[in-house]
N, C-alpha and C positions, 0 to 999 in steps of 0.2 A: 225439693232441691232448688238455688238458688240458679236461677239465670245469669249468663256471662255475657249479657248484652252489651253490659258495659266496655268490656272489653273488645278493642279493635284489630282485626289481624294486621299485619304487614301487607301495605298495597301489593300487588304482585308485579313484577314484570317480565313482559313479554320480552322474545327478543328483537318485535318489529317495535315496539317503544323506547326500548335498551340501543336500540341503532340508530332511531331517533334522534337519544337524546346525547348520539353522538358523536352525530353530525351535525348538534347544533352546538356542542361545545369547541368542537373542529373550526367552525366558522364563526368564532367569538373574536375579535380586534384585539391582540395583545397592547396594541398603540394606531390609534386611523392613520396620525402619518407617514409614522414607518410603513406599516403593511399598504399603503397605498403608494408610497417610494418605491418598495421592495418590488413592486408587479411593475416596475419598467426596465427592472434588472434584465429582463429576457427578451425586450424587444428590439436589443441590437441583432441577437439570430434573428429572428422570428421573420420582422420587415424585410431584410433584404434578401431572403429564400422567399419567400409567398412574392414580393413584387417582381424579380425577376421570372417566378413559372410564371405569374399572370400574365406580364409582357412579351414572354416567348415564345410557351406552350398554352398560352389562350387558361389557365387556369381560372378556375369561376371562383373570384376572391369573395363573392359575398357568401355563396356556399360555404367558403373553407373558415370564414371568420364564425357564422353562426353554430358548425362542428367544433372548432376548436375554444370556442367561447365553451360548449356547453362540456367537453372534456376536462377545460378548466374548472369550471365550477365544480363537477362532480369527482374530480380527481379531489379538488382542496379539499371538499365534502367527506369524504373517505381516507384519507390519509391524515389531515390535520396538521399539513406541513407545505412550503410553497412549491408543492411539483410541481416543474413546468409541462411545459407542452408543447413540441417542436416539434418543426418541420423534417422529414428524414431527410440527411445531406445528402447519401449517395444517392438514391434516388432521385432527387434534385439536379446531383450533378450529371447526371447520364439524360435527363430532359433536356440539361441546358446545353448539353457536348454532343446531342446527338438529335439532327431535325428529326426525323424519322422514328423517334422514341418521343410519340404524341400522349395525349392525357390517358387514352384508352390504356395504353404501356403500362404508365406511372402508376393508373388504380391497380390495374394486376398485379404488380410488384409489391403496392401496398397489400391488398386482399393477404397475396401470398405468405410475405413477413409478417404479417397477425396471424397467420393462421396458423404458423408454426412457430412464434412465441407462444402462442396460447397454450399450444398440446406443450408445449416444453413447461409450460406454469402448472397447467391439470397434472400430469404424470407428475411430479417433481423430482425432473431433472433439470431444469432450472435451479435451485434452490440446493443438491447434490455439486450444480457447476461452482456454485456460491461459496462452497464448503472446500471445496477441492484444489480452488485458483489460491494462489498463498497473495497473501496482501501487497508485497514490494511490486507484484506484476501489475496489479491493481491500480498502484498508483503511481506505476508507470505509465499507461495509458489515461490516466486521469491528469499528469502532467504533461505529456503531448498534447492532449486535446484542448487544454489549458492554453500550453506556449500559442497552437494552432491558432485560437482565437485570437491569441492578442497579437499575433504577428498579421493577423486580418484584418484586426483594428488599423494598426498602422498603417496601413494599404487604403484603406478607406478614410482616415484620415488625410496622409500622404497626395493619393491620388485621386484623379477623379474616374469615376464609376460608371459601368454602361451594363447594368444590371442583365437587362434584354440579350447580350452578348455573354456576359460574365466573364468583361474583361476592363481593364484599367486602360483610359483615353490617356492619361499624361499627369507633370504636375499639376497639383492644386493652387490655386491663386492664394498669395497673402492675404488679401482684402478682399469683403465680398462677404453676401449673406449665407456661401455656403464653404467661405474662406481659413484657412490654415491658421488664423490668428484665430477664430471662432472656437476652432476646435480644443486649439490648446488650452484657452479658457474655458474652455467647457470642463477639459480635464483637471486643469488646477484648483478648477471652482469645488468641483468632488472629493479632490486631494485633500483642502482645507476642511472640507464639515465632516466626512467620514475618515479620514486619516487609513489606514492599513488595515481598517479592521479589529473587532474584535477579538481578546486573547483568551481562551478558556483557561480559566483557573478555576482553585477552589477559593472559596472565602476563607478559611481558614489559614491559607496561604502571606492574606497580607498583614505585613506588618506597621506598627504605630505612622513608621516614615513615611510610607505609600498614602495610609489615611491621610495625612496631612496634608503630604501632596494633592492628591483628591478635592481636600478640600479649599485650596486654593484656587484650582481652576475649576472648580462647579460651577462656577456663574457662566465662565468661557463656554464651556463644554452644555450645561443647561441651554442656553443661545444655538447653538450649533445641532444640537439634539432634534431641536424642533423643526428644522430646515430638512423639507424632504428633495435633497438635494437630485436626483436621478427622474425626478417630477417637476422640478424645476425646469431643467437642463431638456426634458423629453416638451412641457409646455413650449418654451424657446423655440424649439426645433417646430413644432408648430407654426405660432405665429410667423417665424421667417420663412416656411412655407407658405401659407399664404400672402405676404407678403411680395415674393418672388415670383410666385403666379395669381396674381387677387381673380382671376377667371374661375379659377378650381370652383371657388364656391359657387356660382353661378352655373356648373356643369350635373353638380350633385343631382342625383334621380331619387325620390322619395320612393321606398316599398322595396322588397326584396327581390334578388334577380332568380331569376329562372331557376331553379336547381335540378341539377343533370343528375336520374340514373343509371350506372351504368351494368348493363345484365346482358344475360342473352341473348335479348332480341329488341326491335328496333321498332318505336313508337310514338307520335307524335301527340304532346296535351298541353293545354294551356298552360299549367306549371308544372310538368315535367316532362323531361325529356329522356327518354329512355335509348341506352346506345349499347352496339354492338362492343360485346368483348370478342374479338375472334380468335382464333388458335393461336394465329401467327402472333395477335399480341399480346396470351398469356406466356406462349414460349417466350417471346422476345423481352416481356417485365420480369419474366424468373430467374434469367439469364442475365441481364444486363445492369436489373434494378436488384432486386433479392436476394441472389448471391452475394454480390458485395457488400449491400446492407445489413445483412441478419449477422455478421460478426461486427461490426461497430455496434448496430443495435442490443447483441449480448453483453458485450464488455461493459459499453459506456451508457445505454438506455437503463441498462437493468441491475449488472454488479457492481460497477461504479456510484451509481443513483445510489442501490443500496448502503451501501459503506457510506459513501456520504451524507444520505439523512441519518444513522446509526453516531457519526461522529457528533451531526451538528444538533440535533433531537434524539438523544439517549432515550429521554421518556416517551418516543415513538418506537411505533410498530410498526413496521417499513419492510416487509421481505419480502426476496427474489420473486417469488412463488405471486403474489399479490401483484407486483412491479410487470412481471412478463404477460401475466392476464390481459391487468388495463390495457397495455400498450398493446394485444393482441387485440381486445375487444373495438378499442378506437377504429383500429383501421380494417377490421371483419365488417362493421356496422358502415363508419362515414363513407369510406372509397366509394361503395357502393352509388352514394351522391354526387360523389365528384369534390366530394372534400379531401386536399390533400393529403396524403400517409405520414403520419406524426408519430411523436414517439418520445417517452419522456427523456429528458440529458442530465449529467450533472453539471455542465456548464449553465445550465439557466438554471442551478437550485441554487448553485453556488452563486450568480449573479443576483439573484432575488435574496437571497440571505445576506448577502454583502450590504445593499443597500436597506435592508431593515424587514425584510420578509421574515416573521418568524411563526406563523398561523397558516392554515387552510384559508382563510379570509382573504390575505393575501389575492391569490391567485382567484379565487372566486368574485373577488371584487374586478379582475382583467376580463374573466369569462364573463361576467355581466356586461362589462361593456363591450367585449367584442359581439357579443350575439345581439346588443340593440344598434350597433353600428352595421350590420349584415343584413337587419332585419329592415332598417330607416333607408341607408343610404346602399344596401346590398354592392356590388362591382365598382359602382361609381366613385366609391374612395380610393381606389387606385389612383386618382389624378391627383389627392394631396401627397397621398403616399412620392408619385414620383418625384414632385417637386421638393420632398421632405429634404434637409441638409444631411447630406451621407455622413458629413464630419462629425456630428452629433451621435449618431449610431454608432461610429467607432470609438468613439466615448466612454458609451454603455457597455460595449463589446467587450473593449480594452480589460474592463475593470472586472467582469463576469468572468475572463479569461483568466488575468493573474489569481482572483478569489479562487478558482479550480487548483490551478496549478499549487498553488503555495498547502495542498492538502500531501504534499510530497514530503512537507518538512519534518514529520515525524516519524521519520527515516533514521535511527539511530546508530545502526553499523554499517562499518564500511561494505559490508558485501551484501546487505539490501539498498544500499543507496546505488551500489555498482551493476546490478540487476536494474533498478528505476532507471538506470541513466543508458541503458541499451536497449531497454525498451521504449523507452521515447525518442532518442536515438533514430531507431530502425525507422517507428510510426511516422516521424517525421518527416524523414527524407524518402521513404518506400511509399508517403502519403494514404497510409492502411492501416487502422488500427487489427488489423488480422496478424499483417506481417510482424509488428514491433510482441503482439499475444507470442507470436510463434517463436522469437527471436527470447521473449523476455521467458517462456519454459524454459528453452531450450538450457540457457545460461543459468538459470535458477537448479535446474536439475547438475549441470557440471559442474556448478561449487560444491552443492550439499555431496556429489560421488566425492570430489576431489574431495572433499570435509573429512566422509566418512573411510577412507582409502588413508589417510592422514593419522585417523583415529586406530584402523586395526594395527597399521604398520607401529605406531609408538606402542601398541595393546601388547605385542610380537615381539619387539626389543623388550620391553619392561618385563616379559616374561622369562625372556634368554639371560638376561642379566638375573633375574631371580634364583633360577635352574643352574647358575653356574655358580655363586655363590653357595648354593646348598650343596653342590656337589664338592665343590674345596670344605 
């Protein structure tokens, strides 16, 4: 018999080389300056939550940069889309509204919200919530949270800023390197190279005309393309921070800072610091942080996240179930350091998408450089951070915000646009994404009874009229 040496099997694979080689397709550059534009889309939230807990609540920003660096990387890594990675607001806002809700609090409240995202992603009831919420509520709370930003931007823009406090001093000056003319040109400079965004269509949509059009301003628009405008605008904001304070650089400490664990019990080492959780301040982080966070965290970390990579990355695989994990794992594993409790948004998907994010590289290329800025200059960048122009971040804010918001627009009837508009609505002035979820059932469920009340009763005439007809 002849030998089949000749012939070669099919390599095999594994499924640790299968994930591999899928994580490196993940982190492939659709375009370097887009996806390098797109990774400043989220650093309007980002800065001004981390510099304020830094300045308040003593938070260890170089800890939270080389955590949240390495979230970025491995969320891009796995997803293959620009997740972001943000700071949890309520919990944020209860450090900075309350002295007595110190960092020990803040990691409890984080521990606690990962721990029950998690079991909510392993069981899937996550993924059940996903299925069950009908879409108009969805993007109800996706356009609150929208307006929310950009009405922040404006504030930040408008006034000026006392992060430490997290309250607005007064107007902003016109002039000045962190002045109200600055700003506006920040925003019109964005207006001009990205215009409104992208319009999903199909190609088979356009017609001779549009070609045409197309091809007369290609050359415009090829110009404009290449201008990673929100990297621009974000270098700016640099230089006139140094600028404003030329000492900053000269304060910079080389090597990472200390990174705090926080457990049990209480121990003193040359690079770590081990601190008490004690009773009173897991109750007091479950209570004051965790509570109020785990429903913005549901809605807007996790269902909202999902629908919105679903719209913007069809050919991803983006579910609930995977979404609640991550955002449980981040803050189960970092808090522990004293890295602050993060938690994916769709306002930073939609702001990194806006500006040109359309890869896991994206974001992976932010988490490389925050984990070597953590790692170089650890704590000590807090001093350009404070001197950074606020006006500039509400800039980026601004535009991260509307990009949310306008995912409302394909709202086609009047009584899911009238559900979207009471649900953000409520969110907005009751400042809860809980309440407006609660408001926007409740109204969801009265139209469909009224619908169906509507329906038996015409069911009931149309029958009576029938019956009387056959009886003459």
């Amino acid at each position: 018999m002849e030998s089949n040496d000749h012939h070669q099997s099919p390599p095999q694979t594994t499924p640790t080389t299968s994930l591999a080689k899928n994580f490196k397709n993940n982190l492939v550059f659709r375009s370097k300056w887009a996806e390098l534009n797109g990774a400043m889309g989220d650093l309007g939230t980002y800065i001004p939550i981390v510099l304020a807990l830094t300045l308040a609540s003593h938070l260890n920003l170089g800890t939270t940069l080389i955590f949240t660096g390495v979230y970025n990387f491995v969320t891009g890594a796995f997803y293959g889309v620009p997740m972001p990675v943000q700071p949890m607001k309520s919990i944020a806002a209860a450090a900075l509204s309350d002295p007595d809700f110190g960092i020990p609090e803040v990691m409890a409240a984080g521990i606690c919200t990962g721990a029950i995202l998690f079991i909510l992603g392993v069981t899937g009831l996550m993924r059940l919530a996903y299925r069950l919420i009908p879409l108009p509520i969805v993007r109800g709370i996706q356009l609150a949270q929208g307006l929310n930003f950009a009405m922040t931007a404006v504030k930040y823009i408008r006034k000026v800023q006392d992060f430490s406090k997290s309250k607005s001093k007064g107007n902003r000056d016109w002039l000045g390197l962190d002045g109200l003319v600055l700003a506006i040109v920040c925003v019109c400079f964005i207006a001009v190279v990205n215009g409104a965004g992208e319009e999903h269509k199909d190609e088979d949509e356009d017609d001779e005309e549009n070609q045409n059009k197309n091809k007369n301003g290609s050359k415009w628009r090829s110009i404009l393309a290449v201008l990673p405008s929100a990297f621009i605008v974000f270098l700016i904001g640099v230089i006139l921070a140094i600028a404003r304070e030329p000492k900053v650089v000269k304060g910079f400490k080389f090597g990472p800072s200390e990174i705090q664990i926080y457990f049990f019990f209480e121990k003193q080492g040359k690079f770590i610091q081990i601190i008490k959780i004690t009773k009173s301040a897991w109750r007091k982080g479950f209570v004051k942080g965790t509570i109020p966070q785990l429903p913005l965290s549901i809605l807007n970390s996790v269902i909202a996240v999902c629908k919105l990579s679903t719209d913007l990355f069809p050919e991803k695989t983006v579910t609930a179930t995977s979404l609640s994990m991550t955002v449980g794992l981040m803050n189960i594993v970092g808090c522990w350091f004293g890295a602050m409790p993060c938690c994916h948004g769709a306002g930073g998907l939609a702001g990194q998408y806006k500006f040109g994010g359309r890869s896991g590289a994206c974001v992976a290329l932010l988490g490389v450089t925050k984990l070597v800025l953590g790692l170089l200059l650890g704590s000590s960048i807090v001093k350009i951070l404070t001197a950074f122009p606020v006006g500039v971040l509400g800039c980026l804010l601004l535009y991260a915000g509307i990009e949310l918001a306008m995912c409302a627009r394909d709202m086609t009837s009047k009584e899911d646009s009238f559900v979207v508009l009471v649900c953000t609505a409520v969110s907005l002035v009751g400042s809860s994404a809980a309440l407006g979820f609660v408001a926007g059932v409740v109204m969801h469920l009265i139209l469909r009874l009224r619908r169906l009340v509507s329906y038996v009763t015409l069911e009931k005439s149309v029958g009576c009229k029938d019956l009387n007809l056959t009886h003459k």
